[in-house]
N, C-alpha and C positions, 0 to 999 in steps of 0.2 A: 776906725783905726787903720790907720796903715801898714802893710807887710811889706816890710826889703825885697825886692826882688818879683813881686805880685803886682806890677803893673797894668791894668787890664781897659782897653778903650773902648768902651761900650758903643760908642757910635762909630768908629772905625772898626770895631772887630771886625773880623770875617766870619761866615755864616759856615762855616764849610769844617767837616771832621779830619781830622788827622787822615794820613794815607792806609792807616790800618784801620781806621773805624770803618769810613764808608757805608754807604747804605749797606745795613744787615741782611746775613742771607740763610737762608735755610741750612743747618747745619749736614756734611756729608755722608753721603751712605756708611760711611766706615765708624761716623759719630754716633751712629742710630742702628745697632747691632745687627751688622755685618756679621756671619759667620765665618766665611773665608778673611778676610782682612779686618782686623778690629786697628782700632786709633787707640793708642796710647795715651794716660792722662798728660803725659806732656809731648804730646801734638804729633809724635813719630809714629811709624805705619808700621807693624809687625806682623809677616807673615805663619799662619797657622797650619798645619798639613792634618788631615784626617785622625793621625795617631795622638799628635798632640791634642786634638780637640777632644779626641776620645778621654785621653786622661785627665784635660780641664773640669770636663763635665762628670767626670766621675770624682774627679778631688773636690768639684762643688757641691754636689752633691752628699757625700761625706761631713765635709764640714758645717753642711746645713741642717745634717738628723744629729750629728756630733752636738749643735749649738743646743737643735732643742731639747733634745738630754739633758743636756746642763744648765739650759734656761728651766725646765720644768722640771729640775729632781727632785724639788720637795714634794710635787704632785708624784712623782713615779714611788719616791720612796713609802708615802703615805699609803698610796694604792696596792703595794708587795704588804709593807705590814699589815694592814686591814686584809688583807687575803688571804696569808701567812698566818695570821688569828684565826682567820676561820675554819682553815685546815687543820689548825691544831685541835683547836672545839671539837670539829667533826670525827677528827682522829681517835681520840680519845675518850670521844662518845660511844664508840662502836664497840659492841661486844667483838671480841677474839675471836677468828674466826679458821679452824683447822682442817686441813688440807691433807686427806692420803691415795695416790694412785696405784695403781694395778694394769699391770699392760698384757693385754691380751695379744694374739695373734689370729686374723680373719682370714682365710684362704677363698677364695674362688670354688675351688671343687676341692673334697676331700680326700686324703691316698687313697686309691685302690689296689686292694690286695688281688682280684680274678678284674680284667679289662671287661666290663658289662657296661653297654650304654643305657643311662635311665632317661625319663623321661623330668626328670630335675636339671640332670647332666646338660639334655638338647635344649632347656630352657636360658642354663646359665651362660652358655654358648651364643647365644644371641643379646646380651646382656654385655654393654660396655664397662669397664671397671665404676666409673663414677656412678653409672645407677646403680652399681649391685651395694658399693661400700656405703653411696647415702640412703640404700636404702636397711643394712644394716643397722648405722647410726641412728634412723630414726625410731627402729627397732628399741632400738637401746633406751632409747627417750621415751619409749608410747606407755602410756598410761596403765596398758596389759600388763608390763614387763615392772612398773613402780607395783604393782599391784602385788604381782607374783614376790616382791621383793618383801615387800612389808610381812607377807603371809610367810612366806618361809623367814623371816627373822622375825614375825610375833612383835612387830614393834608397834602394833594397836596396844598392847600389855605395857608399853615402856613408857612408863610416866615419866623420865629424864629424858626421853629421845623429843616426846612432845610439847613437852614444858620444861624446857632447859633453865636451868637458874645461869641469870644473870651477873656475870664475873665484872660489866663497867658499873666506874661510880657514877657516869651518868645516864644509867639505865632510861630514867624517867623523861630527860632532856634527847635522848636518843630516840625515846617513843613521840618525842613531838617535832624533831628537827628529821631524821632520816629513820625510813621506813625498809627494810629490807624483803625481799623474797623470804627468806627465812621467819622473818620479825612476824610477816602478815600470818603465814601457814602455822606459826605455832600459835597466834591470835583464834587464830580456826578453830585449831585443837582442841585450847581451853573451852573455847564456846562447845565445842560438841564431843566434850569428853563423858557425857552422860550417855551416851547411844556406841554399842560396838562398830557397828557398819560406817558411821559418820567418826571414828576415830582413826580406822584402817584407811577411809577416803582420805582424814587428815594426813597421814602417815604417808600415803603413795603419793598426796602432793608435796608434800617434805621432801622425800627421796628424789623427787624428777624434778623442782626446783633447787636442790644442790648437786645436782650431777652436770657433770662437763665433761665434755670426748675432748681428744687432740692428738688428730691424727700425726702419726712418724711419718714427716716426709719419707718421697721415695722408697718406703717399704709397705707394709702387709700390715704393723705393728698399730696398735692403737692403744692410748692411752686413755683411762676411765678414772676420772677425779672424782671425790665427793668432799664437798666443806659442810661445816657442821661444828657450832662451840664446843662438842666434846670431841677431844681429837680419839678416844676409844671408839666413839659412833663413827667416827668418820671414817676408820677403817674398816671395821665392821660391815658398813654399808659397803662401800666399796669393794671389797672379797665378796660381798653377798652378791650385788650386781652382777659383777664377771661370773662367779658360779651359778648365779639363774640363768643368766643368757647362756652359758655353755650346756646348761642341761635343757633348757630351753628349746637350744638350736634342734640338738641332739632328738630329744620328742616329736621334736616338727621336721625332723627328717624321717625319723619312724612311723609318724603318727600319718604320714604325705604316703609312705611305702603301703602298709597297714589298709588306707583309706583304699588304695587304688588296686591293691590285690584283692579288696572284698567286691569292688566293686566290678571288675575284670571276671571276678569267681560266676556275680551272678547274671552278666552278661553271656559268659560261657553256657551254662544253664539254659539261659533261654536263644540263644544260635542253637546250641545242639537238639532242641526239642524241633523248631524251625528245620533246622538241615534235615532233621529226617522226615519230616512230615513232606516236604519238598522232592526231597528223590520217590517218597511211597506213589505221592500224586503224579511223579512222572512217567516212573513204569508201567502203573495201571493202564495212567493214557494208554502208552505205547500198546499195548496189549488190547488193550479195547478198539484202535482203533486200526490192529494190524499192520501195526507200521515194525515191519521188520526192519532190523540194521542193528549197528553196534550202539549201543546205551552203554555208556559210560559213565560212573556215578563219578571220577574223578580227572575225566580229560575234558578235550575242548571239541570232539567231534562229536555229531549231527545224528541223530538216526535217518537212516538211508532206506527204501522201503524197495519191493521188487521192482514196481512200477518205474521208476527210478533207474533203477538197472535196466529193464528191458527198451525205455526209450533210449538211452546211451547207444545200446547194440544196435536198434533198430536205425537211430541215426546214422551210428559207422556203416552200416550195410548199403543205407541209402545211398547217402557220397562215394561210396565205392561204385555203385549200382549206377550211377548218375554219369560218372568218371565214365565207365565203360560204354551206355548210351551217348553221350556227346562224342565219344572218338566212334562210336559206330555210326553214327550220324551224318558225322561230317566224312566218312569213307564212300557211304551209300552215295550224299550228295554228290561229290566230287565225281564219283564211277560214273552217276545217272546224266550228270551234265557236261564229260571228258569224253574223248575219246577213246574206247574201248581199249585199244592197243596202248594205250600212254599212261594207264594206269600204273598205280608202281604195283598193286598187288598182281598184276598180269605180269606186267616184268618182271616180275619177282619168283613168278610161279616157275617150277622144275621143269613140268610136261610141258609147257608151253615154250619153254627156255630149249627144249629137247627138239620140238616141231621148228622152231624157225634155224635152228641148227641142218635139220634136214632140207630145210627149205635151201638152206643158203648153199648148201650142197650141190642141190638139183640144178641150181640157177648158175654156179661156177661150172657146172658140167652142161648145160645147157647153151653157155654163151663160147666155151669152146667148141662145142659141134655145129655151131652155128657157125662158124668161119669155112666148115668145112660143106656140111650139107645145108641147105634149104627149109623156110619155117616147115614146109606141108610135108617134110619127109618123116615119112611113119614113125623113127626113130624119136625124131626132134617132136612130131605131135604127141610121142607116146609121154617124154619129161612134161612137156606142157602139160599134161595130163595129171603125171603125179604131183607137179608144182601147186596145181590149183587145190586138190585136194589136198596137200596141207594145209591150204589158209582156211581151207574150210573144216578143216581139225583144229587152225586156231581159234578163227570166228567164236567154234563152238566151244569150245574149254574159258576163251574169254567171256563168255554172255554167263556159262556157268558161276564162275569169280564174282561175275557183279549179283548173281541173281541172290548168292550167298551172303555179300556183305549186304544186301538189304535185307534176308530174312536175321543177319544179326541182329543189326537195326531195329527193326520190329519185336524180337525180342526181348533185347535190351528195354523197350520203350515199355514193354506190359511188363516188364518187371519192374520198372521203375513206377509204374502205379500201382502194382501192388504193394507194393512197400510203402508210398506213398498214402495209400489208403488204412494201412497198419499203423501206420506212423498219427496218423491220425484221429485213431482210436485207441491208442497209448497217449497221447496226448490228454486226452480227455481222462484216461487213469489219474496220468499226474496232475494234471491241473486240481482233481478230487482229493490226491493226495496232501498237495501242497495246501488246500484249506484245512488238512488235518493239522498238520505239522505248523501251524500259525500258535496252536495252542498250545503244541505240544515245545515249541521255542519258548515260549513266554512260560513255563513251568521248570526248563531245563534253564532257563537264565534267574531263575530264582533259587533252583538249589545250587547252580555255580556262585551267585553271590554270598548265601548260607555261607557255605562252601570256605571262602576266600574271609568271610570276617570271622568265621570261626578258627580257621588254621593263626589269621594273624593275632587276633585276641589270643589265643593260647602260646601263641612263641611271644606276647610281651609279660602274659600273667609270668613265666616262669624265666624271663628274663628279672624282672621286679623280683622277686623271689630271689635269685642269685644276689643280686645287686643290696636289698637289703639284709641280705644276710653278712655280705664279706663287709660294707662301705663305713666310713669311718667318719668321726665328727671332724667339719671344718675350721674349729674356733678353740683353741686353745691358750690356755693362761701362762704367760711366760713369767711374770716378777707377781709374785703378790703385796698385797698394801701392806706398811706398815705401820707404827703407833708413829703421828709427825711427833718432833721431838720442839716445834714453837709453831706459833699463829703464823696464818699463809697472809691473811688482813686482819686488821689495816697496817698498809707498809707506809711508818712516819714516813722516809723518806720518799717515795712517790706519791703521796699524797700531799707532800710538802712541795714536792718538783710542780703538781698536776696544781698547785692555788698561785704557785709564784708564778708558771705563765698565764692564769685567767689574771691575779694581778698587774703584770705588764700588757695583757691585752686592753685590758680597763683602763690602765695608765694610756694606752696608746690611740683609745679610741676618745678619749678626756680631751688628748691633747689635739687630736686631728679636730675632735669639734670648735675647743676654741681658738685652733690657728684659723677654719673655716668663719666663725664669727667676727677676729679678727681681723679688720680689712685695711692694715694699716703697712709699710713700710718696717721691717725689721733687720733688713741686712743688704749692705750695697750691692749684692748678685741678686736680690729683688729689683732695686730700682734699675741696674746695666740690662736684667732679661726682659723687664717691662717697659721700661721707657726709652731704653737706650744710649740712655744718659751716661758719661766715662762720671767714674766719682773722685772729686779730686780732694777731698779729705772727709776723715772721718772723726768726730767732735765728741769727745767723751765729755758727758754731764757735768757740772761744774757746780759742789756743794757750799760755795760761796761767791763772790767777787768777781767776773770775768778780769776785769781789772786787774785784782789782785793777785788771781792766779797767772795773768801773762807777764805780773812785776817779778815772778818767778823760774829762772831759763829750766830750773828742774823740772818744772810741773809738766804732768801729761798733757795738760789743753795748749798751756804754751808750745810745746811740741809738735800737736797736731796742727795750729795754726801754723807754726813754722813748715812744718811739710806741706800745705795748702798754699802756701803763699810760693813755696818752690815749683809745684806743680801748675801755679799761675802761670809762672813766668817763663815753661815750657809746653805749654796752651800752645801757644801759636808761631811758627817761625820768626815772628819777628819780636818773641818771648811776649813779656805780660799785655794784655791789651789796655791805651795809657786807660779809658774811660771802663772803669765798673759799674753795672749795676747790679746791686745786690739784693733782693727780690725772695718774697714765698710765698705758696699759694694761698695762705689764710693767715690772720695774726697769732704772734704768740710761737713763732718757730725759731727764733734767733735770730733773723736778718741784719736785726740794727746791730745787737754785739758782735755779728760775724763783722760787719762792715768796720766797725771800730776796732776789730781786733787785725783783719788786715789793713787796715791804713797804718795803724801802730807797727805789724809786722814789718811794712814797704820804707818806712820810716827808720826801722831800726839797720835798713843797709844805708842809710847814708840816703835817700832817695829824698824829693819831695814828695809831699803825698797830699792832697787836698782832700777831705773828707767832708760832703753836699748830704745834707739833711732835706731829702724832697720828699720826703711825708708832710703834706700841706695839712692831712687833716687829723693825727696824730703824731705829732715828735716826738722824741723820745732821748735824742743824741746830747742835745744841751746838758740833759740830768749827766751824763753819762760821762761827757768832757767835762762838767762843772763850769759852764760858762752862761751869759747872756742869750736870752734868746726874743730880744725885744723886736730887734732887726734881723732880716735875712732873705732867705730866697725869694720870698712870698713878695718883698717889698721891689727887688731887684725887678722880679718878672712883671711886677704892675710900672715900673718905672719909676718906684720913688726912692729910689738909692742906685748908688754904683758898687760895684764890686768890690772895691777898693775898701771900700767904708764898712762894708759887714762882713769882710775875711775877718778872722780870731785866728790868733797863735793861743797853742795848746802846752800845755806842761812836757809833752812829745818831742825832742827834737827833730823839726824838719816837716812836723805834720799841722796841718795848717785847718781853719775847721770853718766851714759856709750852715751858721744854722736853717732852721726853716723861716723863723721869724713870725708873725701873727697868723691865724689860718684864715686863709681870705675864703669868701662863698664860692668862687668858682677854681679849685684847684686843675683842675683837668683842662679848662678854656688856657690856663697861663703854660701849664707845661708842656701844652701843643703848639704855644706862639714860639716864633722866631728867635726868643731870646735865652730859651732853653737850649736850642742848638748854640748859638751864637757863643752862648757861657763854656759850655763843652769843647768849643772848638777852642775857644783862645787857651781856654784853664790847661787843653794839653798842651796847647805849646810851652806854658808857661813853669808847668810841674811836670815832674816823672810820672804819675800814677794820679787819677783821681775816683774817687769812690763815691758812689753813690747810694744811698738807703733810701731805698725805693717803698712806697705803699704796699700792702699785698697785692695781690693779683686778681682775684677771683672777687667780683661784684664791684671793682672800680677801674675805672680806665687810666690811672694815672700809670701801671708799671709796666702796662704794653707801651705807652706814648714813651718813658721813657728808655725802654727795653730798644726799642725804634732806633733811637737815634747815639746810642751807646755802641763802646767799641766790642765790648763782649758784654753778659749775662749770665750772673751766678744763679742760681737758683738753691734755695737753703729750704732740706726736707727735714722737719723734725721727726727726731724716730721715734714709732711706736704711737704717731696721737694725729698724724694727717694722715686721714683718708685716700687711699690708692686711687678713686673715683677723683676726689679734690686734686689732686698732683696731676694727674692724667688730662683734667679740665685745663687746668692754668697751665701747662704746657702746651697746650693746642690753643687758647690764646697769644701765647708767644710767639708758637709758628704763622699765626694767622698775622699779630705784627711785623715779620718776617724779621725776627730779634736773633740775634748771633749769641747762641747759649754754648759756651764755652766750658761745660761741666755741670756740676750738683756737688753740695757738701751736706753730707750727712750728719745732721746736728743732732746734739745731747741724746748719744750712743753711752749705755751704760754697759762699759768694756767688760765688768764683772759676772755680770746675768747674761750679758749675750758673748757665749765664748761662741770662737768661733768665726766667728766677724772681724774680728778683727786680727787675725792670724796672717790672710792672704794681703795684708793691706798695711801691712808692717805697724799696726796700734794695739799689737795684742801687749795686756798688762807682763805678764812675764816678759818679755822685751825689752820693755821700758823699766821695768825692775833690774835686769840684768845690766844693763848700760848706765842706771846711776840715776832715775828715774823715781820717783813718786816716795810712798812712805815709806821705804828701806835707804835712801839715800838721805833722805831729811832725819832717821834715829840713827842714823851714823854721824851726821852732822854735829848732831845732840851730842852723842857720847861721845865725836871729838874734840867736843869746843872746849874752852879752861872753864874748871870750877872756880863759884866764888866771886 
């Protein structure tokens, strides 16, 4: 058949693609997610700054736990009920359980009325708050203190405190679903209410399994709870606790005082037998062994014996004695090897100071008459005369001086040995002595120690004494319990709060497992973060006709194709590319209706549109247009027709239709010859728009070959049922064809289930409702049309 205007010369075509098609090329880093610059689904470059990117990813983010919320709320709602049920069962299972507290006050140290330090006092002193109070508390808890309780309230006797009658109706389902602290210990009791000793056991582990402390912040105060199904036990117990421990404390403060004055008492006892037996053995010594000196039963000095004294004296005497021989020594020496006249004690001497006085006389009177008379005159021989016998008055008074400081000397020297020799039979005293006094130290160092622990043992006995007499208990009760006026447990509502989040946890760990198991495509910010891919429409499922819903401008699918075909045609600067192919990774995802429903779109502006069925080895388009499919591609590519003769005009205005025609054995050999290109290249000059439905992708070669030499390349992911691994595969065969992938359309999207999706991408159903859209426009239609 022949088409107006479709003239195509197979042996003259040109082999060559339009100036947009061109060999295909790797698509840009801005196509294949770019964080700073992303590509626009219609083809414009939009710049991103850190804050806006920040808010992208957190409004995708949102919308994506948003989706699954509302894609899985019959799973969430299911899993709150069922949890919701079993909080109530359990709830309601549970005996009543009553709550009274009593607040005591714990001090550190107790007032004192006289300032006495104890030996409690210097302990708690080195004791930081936290060990002293937990170790109160534990007090409180220890098995001694349930023990003393049970005994002073005689609840071994109380057949209601041990075998409480049971107030739920479902006692028996509570004995097999939740087991309590309480539940077990009165199990006990029953079993060993035949034996006294095994009922008080049961009883004090009753008391310490319902007892709870809770301390007042930042004060002293402590809080002492007791639960228990009768709220009359519960307070009971509860005043009985705080008055055990207070009287408790109170004994253990007296009973510590008590303890350590008997024991101090007989400590004293035996020091003072000790201290005296000590000082007896040390006088005797002294006494026996004649060691005179001061014995002292209470000081720190030595007995000192005569011997002792008389070498001190004999000492000083020496050194004095010695003092005086060395200066007379060194006088003799000096005399015996000077010259007699040059002595100082000669010079020094009166009589001799007196002689050369005369001398000096004679000699001034001497050398005056000598001017006058002659040496030989009688007069002047006679002074020569007296002259000389002065010197020999001095000679002689000099020789006397020296003859004297040596007989010093000399006796200096023999009294320096006789003392010497004293000194050294006083020596020998004390040395005797001092072996005495070895034993006699080691007897006076034992009654000084006596001594010293008996004085401080008796100033602490009667410090304790003071101290336990004035000191006061540390622990007193400020509020007493009283009768609770309702159940402390079980509280419906937190028990209700505590199953509704294990519900939503359960719900959320449900849904994490099967979004995990599910490895599939669910929302176009999966395929733009994984693949890269811009999505250029999103295809809600279609519960009839693709057909029939595009013969409809209201319907959502027509809508979405209509947005798809605009975002085509702002693909590329130089708008739609003329040659599509339209392609998926596996069959069965829409390719072919996507392809028919854009050629119909391209169609509907007035465009020509050539719609190429190149699935050689399943067609599908024939059924689809309602035409022949005897002739077509398959025969063109072998050479047994022209193009002319197996174009179809379509019920479409403007859309023109190239079936596949027979499926020849070698599909992939024909659509890599030359005449594949050849057709593409003339078909666009000849139409607006030509479309292609391409084979799948994965395990055959025909929709890279044709991927190759097309202007762009759609790629159609069906949601929800291709594998992320499958789409990932047939994409990297595309790139390996070096195919020009111009976007991805997300096909048979069920807008209702997956909210969310369709929000940021302008297909969300309220949208399309609001604008005059889907089933609220079609019963407005109804009830505006005439009756009749």
């Amino acid at each position: 058949m022949n088409v107006p205007n479709l003239n195509f010369n197979a042996e003259g075509g040109s082999a060559r693609l339009p100036a947009e098609g061109g060999a295909a090329r790797l698509p840009s880093t801005a196509a294949y997610g770019s964080r700073s610059v992303a590509q626009a689904p219609y083809g414009e470059f939009v710049n991103f700054n850190a804050q806006d990117e920040d808010k992208s990813d957190f409004r995708k983010l949102f919308f994506r736990y948003l989706g699954l919320t509302l894609r899985y709320r019959w799973l969430i709602l299911f899993c709150c009920a069922i949890s919701l049920a079993i909080g109530l069962i359990l709830t309601y299972s549970q005996t009543p359980i009553y709550q009274a507290t009593v607040t005591v006050e714990i001090d550190r140290q107790a007032a004192r009325v006289v300032r006495v330090e104890n030996a409690q006092d210097d302990y708690l002193s080195g004791v930081d708050n936290s060990r002293f109070y937990e170790t109160q508390y534990d007090l409180l808890r220890s098995r001694s203190q349930a023990e003393r309780v049970a005994a002073d309230l005689d609840l071994a006797a109380a057949s209601d405190f041990l075998n409480p009658p049971s107030t739920s109706p479902w006692a028996k389902l509570r004995g097999l679903i939740f087991r309590s602290a309480n539940t077990q210990t009165v199990n006990e009791g029953k079993r060993e209410a035949g034996n006294l000793e095994q009922r008080q056991a049961a009883a004090a582990r009753m008391v310490q399994s319902g007892l709870s402390l809770t301390p007042v912040y930042n004060s002293n105060l402590l809080r002492i709870s007791f639960d228990s199904p009768s709220p009359e036990w519960a307070q009971r117990i509860a005043n009985g606790v705080a008055d055990t421990f207070v009287s408790t404390n109170l004994e253990r403060r007296y009973g510590a005082t008590a303890y350590a004055r008997n024991f101090l008492k007989e400590r004293l006892e035996e020091l003072k037998l000790k201290l005296e037996e000590s000082e007896r053995a040390l006088v005797a010594y002294a006494e026996k062994q004649e060691l005179i000196g001061d014995v002292k039963t209470s000081g720190k000095e030595s007995a000192q014996s005569l011997t002792d004294s008389n070498l001190a004296a004999l000492n000083g005497a020496l050194q004095k004695v010695m003092t005086e021989r060395i200066n007379a020594q060194q006088n003799w020496e000096q005399a015996n090897g000077a010259n007699e006249l040059g002595l100082p004690q000669i010079l020094g001497d009166g009589a001799i100071s007196s002689l050369r006085g005369a001398k000096a006389t004679l000699m001034i009177d001497y050398q005056n008459k000598l001017s006058v008379f002659k040496a030989d005159y009688p007069d002047m021989l006679k002074l020569k005369a007296q002259i000389n016998q002065v010197d020999q008055e001095i000679k002689s008074a000099a020789v006397v001086i020296k003859q004297s400081l040596k007989a010093k000397y000399e006796a200096a020297l023999q009294q320096e040995e006789l003392l010497k020799n004293k000194m050294d039979e006083v020596k020998r005293g004390v040395l005797e002595t001092r072996n005495k006094e070895i034993q006699f130290n080691i007897l006076k160092r034992e009654a000084d120690t006596n001594r010293s622990l008996y004085e401080g043992l008796l100033q602490q006995y009667k410090d304790i004494g003071v101290a336990g007499a004035v000191s006061t208990n540390n622990v007193a009760v400020i509020d007493r319990a009283e009768v609770p006026g309702g159940p402390y447990k079980p509280n419906l509502r937190v028990n209700l709060t505590k199953w509704l989040m294990i519900g939503l946890a359960g719900a959320a760990l449900l849904i994490a497992l099967l979004e995990l198991l599910d490895d599939t495509f669910k929302s176009p910010q999966e395929i733009e973060e994984q693949l890269g891919l811009a999505i250029l429409g999103v295809i809600p499922i279609s519960d009839g006709s693709i057909l029939a819903d595009l013969s409809k401008p209201s319907n959502p699918i027509s809508e979405a194709f209509r947005s798809l075909r605009t975002a085509l045609q702002f693909s590329t600067d130089q708008g739609a590319p003329k040659t599509i192919v339209v392609t998926s990774a596996q069959p069965g995802e829409g390719k072919s209706t996507t392809a028919l429903a854009l050629a119909i779109n391209f169609s509907q502006l007035g465009m020509k549109v050539l719609l190429i069925d190149a699935d050689l080895r399943n067609p599908s388009q024939h059924r689809n247009v309602g035409r022949n499919n005897g002739a077509g591609l398959a025969n063109y590519l072998a050479g047994g027709a022209m193009p002319e003769s197996i174009f179809q005009k379509t019920d479409v205005n403007g859309l023109y239709f190239m079936p596949s025609g027979p499926l020849p054995p070698n599909p992939a050999e024909l659509l890599a010859g030359p005449k594949m290109l050849s057709l593409l290249s003339t078909a666009s000059e000849k139409v607006d728009a030509v479309i292609v439905d391409s084979p799948p992708i994965l395990g055959l070669a025909d929709a890279p070959l044709l991927a190759s030499i097309a202007s762009g390349t759609l790629l159609v992911i069906a949601t929800g049922s291709t594998r992320r691994s499958t789409v990932k595969a047939a994409l990297k065969r595309l790139h390996f064809a070096r195919a020009r992938i111009v976007g991805a359309v997300m096909n048979k999207c069920d807008l209702r289930s997956n909210y969310g999706y369709g929000y940021g991408y302008g297909y969300g159903v309220p949208a399309l409702e609001y604008y005059g859209y889907g089933r609220k426009n079609e019963l407005a239609q109804v009830e505006d049309s005439p009756r009749g």
